[in-house]
C-alpha positions in Angstrom: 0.0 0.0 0.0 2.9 2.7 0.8 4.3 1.9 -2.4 1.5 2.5 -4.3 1.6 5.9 -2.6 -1.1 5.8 -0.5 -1.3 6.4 3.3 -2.6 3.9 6.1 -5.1 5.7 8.0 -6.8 2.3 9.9 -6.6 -1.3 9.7 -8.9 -3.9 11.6 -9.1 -7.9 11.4 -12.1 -9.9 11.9 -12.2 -13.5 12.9 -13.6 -15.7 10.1 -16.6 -18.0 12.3 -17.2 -21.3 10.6 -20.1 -23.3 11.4 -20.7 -26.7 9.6 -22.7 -25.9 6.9 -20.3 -23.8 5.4 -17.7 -26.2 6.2 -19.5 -29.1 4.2 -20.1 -26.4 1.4 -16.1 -25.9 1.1 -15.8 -29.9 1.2 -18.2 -30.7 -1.4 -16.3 -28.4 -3.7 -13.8 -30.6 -3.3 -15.8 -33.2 -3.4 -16.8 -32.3 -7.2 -13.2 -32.0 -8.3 -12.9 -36.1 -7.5 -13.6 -36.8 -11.4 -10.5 -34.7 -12.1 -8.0 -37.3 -10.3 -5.6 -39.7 -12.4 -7.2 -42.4 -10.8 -10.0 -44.1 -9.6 -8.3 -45.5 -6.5 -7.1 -42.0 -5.5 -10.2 -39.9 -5.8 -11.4 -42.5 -4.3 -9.3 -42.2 -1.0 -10.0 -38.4 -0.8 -13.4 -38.9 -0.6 -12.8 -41.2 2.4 -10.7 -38.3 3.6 -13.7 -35.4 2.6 -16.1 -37.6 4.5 -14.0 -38.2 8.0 -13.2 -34.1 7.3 -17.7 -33.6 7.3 -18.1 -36.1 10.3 -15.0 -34.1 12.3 -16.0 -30.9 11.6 -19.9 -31.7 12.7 -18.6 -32.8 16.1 -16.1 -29.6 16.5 -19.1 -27.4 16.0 -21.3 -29.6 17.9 -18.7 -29.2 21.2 -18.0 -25.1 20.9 -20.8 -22.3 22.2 -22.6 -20.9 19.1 -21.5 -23.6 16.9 -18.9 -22.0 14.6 -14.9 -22.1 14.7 -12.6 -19.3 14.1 -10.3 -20.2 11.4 -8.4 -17.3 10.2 -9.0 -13.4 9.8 -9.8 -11.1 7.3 -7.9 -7.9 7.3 -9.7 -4.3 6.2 -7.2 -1.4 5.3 -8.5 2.2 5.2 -5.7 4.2 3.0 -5.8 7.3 1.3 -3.8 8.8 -1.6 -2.5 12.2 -0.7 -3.7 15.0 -2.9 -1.3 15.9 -5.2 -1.0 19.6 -5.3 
């Protein structure tokens, strides 16, 4: 950002909260790349691994108040570029 030539006037992060719907949403993307392995055999061992990753992530958010998991931030930057005169 300063070497664009702008100023930082603020910056704020903000938990990312993941409950398990949107964690089974993220898996069955991955889920519909499985046709796109080299084999059989291995798409077929990721989808073992994308269904134990659904079952764990259901008992995570059944075991924390509110349901969701904080997994990573998001960052906000307030800048400015200074007037040129």
């Amino acid at each position: 950002v300063k070497r664009a030539g702008l100023k930082v006037l603020e910056t704020r992060t903000y938990p990312i909260r993941y409950d398990h719907a949107t964690m089974v949403r993220q898996i069955n993307v991955a889920r519909s790349k499985l046709r796109l392995f080299p084999s059989k055999a291995m798409a077929e061992e990721m989808r073992k691994v994308l269904d134990g990753l659904e079952k764990e992530s259901l008992e995570v958010t059944r075991r924390v108040v509110g349901g969701r998991v904080t997994l990573g931030f998001d960052y906000v930057v307030v800048a400015e570029k200074p007037r040129e005169n």
